[in-house]
Gaussian input, Z-matrix of N, CA and C with variables (Angstrom, degrees):
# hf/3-21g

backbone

0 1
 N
 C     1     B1
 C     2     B2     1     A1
 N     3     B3     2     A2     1     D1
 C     4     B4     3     A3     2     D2
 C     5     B5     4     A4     3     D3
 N     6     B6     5     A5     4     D4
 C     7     B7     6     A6     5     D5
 C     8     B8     7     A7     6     D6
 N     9     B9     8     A8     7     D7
 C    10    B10     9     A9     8     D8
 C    11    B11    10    A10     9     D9
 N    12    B12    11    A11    10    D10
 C    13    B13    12    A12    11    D11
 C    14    B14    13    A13    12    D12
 N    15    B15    14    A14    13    D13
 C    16    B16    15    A15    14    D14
 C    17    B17    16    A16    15    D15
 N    18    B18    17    A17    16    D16
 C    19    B19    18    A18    17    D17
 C    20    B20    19    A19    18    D18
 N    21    B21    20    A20    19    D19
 C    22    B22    21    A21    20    D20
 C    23    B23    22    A22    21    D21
 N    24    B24    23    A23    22    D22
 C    25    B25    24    A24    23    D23
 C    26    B26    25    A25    24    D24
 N    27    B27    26    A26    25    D25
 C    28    B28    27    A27    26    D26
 C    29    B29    28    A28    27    D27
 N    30    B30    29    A29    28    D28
 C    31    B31    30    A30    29    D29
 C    32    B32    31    A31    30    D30
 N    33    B33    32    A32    31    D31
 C    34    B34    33    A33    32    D32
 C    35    B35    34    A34    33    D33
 N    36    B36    35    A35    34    D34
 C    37    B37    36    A36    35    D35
 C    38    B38    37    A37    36    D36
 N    39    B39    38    A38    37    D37
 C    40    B40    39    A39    38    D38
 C    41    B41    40    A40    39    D39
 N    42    B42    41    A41    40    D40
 C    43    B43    42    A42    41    D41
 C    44    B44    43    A43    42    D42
 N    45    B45    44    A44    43    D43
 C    46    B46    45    A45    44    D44
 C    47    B47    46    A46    45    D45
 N    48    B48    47    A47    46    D46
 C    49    B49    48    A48    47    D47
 C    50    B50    49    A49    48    D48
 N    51    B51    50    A50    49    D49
 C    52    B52    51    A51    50    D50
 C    53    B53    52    A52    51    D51
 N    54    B54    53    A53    52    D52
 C    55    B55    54    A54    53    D53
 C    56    B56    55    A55    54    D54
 N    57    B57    56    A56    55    D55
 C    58    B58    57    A57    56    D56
 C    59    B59    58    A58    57    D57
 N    60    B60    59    A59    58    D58
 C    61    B61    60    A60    59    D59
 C    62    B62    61    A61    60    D60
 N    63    B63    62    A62    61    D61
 C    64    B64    63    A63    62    D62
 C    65    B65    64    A64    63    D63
 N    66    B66    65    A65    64    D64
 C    67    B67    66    A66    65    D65
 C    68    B68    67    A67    66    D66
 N    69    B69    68    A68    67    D67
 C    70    B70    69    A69    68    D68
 C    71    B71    70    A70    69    D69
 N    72    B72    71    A71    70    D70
 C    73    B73    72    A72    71    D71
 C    74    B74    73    A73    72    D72
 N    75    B75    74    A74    73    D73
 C    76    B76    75    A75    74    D74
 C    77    B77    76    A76    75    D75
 N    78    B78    77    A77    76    D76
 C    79    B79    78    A78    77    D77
 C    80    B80    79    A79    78    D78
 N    81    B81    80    A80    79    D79
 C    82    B82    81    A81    80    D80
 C    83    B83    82    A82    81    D81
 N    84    B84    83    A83    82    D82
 C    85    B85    84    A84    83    D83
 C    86    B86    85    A85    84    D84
 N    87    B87    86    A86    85    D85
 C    88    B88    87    A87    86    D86
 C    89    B89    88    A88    87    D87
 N    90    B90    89    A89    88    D88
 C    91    B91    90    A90    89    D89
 C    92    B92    91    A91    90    D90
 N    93    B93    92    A92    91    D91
 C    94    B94    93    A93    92    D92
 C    95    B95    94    A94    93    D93
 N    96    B96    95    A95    94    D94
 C    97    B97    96    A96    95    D95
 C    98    B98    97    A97    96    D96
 N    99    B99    98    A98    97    D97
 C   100   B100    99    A99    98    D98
 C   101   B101   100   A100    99    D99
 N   102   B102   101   A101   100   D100
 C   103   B103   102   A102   101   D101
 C   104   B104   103   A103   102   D102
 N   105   B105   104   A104   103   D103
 C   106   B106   105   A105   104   D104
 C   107   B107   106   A106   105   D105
 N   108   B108   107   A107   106   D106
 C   109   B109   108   A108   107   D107
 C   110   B110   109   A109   108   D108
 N   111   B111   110   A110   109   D109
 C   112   B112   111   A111   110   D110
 C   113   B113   112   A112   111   D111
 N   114   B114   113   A113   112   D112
 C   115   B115   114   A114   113   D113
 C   116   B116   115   A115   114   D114
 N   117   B117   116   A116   115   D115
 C   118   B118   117   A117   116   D116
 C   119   B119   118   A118   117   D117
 N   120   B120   119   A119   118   D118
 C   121   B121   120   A120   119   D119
 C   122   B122   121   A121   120   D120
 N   123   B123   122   A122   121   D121
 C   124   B124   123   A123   122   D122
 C   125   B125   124   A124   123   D123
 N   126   B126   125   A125   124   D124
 C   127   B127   126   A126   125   D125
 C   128   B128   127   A127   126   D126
 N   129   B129   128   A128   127   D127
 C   130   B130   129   A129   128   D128
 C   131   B131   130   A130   129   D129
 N   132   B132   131   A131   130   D130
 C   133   B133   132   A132   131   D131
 C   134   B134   133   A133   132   D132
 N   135   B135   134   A134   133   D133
 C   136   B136   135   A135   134   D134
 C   137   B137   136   A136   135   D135
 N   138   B138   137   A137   136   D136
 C   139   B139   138   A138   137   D137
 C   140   B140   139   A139   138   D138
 N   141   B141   140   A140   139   D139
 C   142   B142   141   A141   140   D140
 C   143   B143   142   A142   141   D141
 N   144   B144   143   A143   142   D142
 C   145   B145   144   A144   143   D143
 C   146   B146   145   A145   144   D144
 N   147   B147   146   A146   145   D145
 C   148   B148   147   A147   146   D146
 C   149   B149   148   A148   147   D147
 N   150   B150   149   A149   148   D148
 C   151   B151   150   A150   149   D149
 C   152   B152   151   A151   150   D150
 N   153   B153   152   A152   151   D151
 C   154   B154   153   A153   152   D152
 C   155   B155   154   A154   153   D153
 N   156   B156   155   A155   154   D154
 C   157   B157   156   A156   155   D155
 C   158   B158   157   A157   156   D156
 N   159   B159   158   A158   157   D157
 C   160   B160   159   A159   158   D158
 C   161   B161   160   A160   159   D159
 N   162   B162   161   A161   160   D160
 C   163   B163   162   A162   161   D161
 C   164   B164   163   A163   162   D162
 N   165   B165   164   A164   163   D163
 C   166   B166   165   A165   164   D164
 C   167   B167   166   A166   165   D165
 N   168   B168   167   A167   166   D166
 C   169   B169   168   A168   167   D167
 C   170   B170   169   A169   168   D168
 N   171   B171   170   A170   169   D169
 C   172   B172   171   A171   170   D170
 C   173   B173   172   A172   171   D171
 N   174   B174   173   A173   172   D172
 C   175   B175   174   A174   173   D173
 C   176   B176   175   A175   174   D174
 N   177   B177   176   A176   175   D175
 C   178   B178   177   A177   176   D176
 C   179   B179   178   A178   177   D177
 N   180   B180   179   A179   178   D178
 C   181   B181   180   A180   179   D179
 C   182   B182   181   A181   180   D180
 N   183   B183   182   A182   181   D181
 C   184   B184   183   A183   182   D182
 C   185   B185   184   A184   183   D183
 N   186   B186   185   A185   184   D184
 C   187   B187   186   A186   185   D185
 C   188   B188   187   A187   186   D186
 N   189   B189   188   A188   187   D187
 C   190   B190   189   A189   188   D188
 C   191   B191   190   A190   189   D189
 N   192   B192   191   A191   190   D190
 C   193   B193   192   A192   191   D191
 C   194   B194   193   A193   192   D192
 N   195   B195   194   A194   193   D193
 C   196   B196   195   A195   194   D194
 C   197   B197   196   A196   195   D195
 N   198   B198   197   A197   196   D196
 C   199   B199   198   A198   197   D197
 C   200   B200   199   A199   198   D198
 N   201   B201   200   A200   199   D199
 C   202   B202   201   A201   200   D200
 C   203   B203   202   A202   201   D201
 N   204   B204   203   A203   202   D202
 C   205   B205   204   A204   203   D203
 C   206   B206   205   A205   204   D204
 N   207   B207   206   A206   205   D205
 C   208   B208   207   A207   206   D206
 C   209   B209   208   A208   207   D207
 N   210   B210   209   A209   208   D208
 C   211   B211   210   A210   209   D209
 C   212   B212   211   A211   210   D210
 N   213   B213   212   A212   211   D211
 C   214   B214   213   A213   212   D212
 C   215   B215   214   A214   213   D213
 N   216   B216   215   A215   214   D214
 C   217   B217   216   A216   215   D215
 C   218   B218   217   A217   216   D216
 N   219   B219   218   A218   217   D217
 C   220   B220   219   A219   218   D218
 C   221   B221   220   A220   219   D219
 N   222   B222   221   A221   220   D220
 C   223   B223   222   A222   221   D221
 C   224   B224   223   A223   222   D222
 N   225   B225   224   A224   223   D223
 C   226   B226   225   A225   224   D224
 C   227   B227   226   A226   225   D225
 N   228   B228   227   A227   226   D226
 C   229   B229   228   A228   227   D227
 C   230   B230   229   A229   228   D228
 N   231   B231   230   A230   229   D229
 C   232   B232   231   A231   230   D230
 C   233   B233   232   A232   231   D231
 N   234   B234   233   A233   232   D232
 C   235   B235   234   A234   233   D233
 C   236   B236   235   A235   234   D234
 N   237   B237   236   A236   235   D235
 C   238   B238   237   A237   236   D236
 C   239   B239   238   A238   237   D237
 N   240   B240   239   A239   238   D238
 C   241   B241   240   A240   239   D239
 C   242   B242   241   A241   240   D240
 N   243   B243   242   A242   241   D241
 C   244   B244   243   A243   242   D242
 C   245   B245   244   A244   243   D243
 N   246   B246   245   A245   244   D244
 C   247   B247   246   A246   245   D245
 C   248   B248   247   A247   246   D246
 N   249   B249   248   A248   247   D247
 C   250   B250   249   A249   248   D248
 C   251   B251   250   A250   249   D249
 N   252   B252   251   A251   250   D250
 C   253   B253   252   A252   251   D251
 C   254   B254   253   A253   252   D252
 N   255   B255   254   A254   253   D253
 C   256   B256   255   A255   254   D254
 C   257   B257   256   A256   255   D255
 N   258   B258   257   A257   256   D256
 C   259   B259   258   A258   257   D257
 C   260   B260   259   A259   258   D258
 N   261   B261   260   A260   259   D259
 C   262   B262   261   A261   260   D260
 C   263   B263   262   A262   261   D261
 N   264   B264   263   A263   262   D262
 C   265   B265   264   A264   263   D263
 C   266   B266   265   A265   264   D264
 N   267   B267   266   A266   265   D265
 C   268   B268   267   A267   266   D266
 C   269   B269   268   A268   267   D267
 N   270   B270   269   A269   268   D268
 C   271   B271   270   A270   269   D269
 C   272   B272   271   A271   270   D270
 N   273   B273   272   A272   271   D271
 C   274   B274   273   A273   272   D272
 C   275   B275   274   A274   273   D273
 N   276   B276   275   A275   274   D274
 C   277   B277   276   A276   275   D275
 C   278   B278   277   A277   276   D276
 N   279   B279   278   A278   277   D277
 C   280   B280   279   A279   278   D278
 C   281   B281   280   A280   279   D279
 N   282   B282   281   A281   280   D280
 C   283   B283   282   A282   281   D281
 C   284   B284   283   A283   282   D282
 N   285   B285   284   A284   283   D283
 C   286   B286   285   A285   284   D284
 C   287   B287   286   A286   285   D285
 N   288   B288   287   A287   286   D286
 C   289   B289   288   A288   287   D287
 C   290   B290   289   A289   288   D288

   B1=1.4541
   B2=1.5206
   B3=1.3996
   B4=1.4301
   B5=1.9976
   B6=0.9754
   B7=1.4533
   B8=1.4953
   B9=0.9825
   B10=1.3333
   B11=1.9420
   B12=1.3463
   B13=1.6397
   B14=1.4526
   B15=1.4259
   B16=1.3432
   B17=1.6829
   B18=1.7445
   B19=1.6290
   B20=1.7354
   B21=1.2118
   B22=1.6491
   B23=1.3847
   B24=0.7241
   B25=1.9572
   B26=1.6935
   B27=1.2044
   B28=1.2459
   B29=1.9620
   B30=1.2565
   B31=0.6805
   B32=1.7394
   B33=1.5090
   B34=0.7920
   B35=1.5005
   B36=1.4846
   B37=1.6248
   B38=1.4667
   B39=1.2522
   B40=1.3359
   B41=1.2695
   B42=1.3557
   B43=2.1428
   B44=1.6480
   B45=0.9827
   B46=1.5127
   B47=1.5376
   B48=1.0409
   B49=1.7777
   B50=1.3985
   B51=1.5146
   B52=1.8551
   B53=1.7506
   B54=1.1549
   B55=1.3106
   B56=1.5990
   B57=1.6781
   B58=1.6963
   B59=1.2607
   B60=1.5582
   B61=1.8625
   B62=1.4004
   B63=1.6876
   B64=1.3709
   B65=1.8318
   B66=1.0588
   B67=2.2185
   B68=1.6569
   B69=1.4168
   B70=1.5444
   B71=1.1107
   B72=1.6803
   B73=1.7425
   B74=1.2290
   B75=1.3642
   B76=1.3048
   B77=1.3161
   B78=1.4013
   B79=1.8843
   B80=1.5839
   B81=1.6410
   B82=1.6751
   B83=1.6163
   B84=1.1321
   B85=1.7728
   B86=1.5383
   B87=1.3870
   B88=1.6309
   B89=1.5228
   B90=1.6887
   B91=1.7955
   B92=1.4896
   B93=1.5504
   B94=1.6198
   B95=1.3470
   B96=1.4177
   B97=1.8876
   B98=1.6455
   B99=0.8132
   B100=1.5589
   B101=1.9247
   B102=1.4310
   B103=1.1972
   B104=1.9362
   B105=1.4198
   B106=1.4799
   B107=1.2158
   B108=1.8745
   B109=1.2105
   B110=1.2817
   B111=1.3615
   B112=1.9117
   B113=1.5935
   B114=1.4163
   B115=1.4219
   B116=1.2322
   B117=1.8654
   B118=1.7104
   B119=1.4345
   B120=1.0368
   B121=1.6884
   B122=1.1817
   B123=1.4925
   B124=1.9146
   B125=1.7848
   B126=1.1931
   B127=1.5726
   B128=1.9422
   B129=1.0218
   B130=1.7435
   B131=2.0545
   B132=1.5046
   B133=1.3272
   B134=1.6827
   B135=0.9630
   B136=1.4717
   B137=1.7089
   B138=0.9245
   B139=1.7419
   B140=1.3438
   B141=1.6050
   B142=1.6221
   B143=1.5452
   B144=1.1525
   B145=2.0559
   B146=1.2439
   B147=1.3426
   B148=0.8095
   B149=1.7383
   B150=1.5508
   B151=1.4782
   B152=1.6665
   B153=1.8621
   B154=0.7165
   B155=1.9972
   B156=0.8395
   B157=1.6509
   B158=1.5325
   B159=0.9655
   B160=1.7902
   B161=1.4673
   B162=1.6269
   B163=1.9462
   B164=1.7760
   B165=1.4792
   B166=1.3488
   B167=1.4809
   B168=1.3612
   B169=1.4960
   B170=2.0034
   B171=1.0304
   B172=1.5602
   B173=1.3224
   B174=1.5184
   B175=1.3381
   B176=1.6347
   B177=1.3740
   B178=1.6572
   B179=1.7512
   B180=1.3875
   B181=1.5801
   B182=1.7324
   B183=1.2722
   B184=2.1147
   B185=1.9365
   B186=1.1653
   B187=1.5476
   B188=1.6480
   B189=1.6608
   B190=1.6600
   B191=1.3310
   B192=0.9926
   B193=1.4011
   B194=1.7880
   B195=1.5177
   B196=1.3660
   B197=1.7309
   B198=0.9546
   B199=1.6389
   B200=1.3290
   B201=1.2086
   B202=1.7528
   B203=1.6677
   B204=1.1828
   B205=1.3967
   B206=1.6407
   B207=1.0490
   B208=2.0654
   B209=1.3866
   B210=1.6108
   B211=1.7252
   B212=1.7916
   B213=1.5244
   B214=1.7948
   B215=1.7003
   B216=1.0302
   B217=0.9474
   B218=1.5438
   B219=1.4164
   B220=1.5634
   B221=1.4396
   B222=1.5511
   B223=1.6565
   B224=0.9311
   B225=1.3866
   B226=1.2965
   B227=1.9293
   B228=1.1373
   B229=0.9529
   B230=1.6954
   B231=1.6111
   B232=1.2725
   B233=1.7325
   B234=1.3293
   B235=1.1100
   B236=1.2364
   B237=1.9497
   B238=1.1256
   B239=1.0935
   B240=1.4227
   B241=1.3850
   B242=1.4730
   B243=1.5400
   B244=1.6817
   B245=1.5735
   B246=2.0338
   B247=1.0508
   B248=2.1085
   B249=1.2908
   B250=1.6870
   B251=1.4156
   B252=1.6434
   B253=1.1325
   B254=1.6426
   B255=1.5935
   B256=1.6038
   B257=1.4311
   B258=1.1778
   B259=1.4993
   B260=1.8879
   B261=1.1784
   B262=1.4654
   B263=1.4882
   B264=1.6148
   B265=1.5783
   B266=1.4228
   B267=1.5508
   B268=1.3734
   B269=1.4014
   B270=1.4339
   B271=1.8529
   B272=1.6660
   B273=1.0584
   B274=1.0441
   B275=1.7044
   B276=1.3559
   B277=1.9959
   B278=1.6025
   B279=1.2545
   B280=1.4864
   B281=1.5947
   B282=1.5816
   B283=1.5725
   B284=2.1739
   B285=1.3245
   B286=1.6945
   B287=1.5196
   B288=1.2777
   B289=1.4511
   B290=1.8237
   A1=109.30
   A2=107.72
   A3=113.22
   A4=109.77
   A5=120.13
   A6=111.93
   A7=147.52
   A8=151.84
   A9=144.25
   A10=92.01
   A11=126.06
   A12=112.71
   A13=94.78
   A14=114.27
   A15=132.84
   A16=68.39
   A17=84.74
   A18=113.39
   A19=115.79
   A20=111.14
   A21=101.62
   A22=99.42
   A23=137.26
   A24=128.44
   A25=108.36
   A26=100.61
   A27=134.62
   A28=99.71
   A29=132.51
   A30=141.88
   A31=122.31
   A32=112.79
   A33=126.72
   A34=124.43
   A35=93.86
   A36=101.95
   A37=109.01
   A38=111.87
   A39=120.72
   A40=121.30
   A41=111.05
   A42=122.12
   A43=80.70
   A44=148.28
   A45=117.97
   A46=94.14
   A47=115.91
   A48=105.91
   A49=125.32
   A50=101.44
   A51=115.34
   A52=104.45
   A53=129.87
   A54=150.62
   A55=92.40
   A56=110.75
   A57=128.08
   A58=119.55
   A59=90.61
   A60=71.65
   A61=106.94
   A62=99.11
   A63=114.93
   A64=96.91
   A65=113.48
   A66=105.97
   A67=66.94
   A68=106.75
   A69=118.74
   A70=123.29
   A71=121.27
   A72=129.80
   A73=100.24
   A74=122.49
   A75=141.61
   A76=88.34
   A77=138.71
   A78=155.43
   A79=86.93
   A80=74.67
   A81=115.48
   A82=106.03
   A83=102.51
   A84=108.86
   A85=101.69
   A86=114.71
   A87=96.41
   A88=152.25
   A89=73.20
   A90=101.76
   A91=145.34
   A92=77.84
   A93=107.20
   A94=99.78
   A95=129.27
   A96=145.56
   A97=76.51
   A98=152.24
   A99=156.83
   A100=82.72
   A101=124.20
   A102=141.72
   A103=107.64
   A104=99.89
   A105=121.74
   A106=97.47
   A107=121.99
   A108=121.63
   A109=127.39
   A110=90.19
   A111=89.15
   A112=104.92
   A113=135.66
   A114=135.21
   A115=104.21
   A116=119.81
   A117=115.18
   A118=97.11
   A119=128.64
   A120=116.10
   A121=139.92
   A122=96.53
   A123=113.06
   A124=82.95
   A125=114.32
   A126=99.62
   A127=105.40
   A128=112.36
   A129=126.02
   A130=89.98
   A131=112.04
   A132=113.68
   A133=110.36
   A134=105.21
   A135=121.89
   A136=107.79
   A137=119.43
   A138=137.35
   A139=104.34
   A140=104.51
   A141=113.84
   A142=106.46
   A143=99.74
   A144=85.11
   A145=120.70
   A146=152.01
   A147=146.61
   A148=145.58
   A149=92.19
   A150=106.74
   A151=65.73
   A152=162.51
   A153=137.45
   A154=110.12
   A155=115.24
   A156=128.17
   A157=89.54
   A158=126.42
   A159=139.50
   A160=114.04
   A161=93.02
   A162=79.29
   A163=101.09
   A164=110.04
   A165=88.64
   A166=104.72
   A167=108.23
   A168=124.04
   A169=95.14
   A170=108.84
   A171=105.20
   A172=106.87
   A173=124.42
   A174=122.72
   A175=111.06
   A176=96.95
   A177=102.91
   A178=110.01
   A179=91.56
   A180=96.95
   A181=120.68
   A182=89.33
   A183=100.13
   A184=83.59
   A185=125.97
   A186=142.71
   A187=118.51
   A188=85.62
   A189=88.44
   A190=121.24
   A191=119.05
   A192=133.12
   A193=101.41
   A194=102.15
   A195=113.66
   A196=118.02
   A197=114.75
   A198=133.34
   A199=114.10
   A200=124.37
   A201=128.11
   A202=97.90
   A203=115.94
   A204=110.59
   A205=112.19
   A206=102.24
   A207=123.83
   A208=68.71
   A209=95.05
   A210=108.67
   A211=95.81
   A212=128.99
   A213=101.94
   A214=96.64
   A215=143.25
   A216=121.36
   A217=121.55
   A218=108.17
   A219=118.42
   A220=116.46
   A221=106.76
   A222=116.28
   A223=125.99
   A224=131.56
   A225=153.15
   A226=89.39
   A227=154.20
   A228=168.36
   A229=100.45
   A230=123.53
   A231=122.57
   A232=119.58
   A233=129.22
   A234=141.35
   A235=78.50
   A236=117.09
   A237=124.57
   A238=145.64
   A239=107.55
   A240=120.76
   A241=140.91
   A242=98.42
   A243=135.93
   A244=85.99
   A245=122.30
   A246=111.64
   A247=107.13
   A248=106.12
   A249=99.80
   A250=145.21
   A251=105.11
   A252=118.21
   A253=103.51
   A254=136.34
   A255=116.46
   A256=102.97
   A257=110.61
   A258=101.22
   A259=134.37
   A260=91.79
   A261=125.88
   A262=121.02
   A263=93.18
   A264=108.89
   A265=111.59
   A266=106.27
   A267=120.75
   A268=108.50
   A269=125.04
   A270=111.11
   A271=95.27
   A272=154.53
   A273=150.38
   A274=109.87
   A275=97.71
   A276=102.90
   A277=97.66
   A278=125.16
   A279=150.29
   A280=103.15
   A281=116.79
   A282=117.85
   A283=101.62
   A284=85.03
   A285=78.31
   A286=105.22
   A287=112.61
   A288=129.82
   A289=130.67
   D1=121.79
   D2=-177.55
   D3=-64.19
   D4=148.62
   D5=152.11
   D6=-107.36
   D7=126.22
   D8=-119.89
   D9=-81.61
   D10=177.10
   D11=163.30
   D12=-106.37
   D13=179.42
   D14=-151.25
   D15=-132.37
   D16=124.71
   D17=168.53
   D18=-21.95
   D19=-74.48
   D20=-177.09
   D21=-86.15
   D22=35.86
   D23=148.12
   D24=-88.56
   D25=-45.58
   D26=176.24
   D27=-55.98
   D28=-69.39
   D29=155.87
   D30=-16.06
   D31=-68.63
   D32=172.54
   D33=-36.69
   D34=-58.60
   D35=176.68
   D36=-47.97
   D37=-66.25
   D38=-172.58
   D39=-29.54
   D40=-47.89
   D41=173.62
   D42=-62.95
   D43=-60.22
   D44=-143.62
   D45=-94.43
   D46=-0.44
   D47=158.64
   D48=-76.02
   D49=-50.67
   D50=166.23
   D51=-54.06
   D52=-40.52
   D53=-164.81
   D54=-54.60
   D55=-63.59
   D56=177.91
   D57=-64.41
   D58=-22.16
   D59=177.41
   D60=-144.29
   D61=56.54
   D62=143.78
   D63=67.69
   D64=39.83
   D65=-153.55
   D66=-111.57
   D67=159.21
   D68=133.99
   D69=-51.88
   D70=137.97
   D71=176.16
   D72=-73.17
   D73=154.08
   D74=172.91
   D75=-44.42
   D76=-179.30
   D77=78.82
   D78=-22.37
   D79=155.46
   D80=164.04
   D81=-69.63
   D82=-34.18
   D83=-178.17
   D84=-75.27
   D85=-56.42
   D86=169.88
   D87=-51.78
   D88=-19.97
   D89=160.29
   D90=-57.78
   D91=-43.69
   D92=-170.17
   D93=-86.52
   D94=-42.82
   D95=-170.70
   D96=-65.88
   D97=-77.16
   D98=-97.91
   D99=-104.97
   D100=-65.71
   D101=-176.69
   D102=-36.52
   D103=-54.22
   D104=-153.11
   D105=-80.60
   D106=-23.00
   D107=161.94
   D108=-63.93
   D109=-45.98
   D110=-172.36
   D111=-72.33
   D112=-33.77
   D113=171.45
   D114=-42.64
   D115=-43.76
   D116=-163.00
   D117=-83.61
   D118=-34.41
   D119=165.73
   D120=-109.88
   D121=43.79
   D122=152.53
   D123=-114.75
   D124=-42.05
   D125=-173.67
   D126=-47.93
   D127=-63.51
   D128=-158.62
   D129=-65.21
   D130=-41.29
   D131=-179.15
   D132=-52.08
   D133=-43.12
   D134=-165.16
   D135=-87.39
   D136=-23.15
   D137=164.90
   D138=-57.21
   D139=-62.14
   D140=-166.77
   D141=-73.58
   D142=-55.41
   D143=164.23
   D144=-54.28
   D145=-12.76
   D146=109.85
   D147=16.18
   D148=-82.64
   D149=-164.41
   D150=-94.08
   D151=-82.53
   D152=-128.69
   D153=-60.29
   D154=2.59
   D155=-164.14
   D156=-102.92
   D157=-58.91
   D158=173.09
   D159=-45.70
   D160=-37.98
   D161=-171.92
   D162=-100.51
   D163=-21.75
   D164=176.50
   D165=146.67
   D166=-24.79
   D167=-150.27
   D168=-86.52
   D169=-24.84
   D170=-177.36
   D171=-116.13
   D172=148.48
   D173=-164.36
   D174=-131.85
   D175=-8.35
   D176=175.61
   D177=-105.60
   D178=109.68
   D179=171.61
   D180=-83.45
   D181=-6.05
   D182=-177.03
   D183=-64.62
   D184=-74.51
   D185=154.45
   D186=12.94
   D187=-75.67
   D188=170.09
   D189=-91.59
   D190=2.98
   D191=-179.52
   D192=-74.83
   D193=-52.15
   D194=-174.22
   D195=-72.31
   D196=-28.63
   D197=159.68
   D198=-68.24
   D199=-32.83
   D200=166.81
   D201=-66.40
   D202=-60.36
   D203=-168.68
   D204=-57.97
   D205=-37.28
   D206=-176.82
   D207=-31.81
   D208=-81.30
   D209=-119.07
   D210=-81.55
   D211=-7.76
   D212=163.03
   D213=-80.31
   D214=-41.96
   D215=-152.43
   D216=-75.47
   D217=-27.40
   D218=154.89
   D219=-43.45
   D220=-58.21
   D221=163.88
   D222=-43.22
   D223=-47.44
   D224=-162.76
   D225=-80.06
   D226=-64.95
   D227=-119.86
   D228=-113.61
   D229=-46.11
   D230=152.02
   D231=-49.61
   D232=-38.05
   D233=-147.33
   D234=-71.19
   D235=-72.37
   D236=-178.90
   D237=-31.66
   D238=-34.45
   D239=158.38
   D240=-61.90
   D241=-34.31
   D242=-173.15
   D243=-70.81
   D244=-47.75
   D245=-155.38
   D246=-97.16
   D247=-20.60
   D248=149.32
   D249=-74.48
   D250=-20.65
   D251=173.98
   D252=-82.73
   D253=-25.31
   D254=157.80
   D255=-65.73
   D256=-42.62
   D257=-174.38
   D258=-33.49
   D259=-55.24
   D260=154.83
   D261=-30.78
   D262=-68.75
   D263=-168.71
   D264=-63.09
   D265=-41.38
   D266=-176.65
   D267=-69.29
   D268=-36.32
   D269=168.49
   D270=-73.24
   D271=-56.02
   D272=-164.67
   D273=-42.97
   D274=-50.13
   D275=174.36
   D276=-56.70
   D277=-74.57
   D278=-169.74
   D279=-34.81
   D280=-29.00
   D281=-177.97
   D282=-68.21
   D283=142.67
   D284=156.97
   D285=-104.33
   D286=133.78
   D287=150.48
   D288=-43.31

């Protein structure tokens, strides 16, 4: 069973693909848009397995079980980011020029 990549792994590759073939690198902003996507659809993915487990229609909980985990840990991993990237900003104010 293949496994899906986790948004910035995924990411990663990609700069060293643009890297090979001479492409422009993303922005950091294209990064982050690109990132915040894949979090919102393991989040909404992982919802719908969910309510389909609730009403009846899905019968493997190993399934949704594994889509619950996807999508906090993607979250969990955005959070982190949200909470190094103030980190950052805030020594960056704190520097004198």
């Amino acid at each position: 069973m293949r496994m899906q990549e986790i948004g910035a792994i995924a990411s990663i590759d990609r700069i060293e693909i643009h890297k090979q073939q001479n492409a422009p690198v993303p922005s950091f902003k294209d990064t982050m848009a690109s990132f915040l996507t894949d979090v919102n659809y393991s989040q909404k993915s992982a919802s719908d397995a969910q309510l389909k487990l609730l009403s009846g229609e899905a019968t493997d909980v190993h399934q949704v079980m594994i889509k619950s985990e996807e999508a906090k840990i993607s979250f969990n991993m955005l959070m982190e980011l949200k909470t190094k990237s103030m980190d950052g900003l805030q020594d960056l104010m704190r520097t004198k020029l």
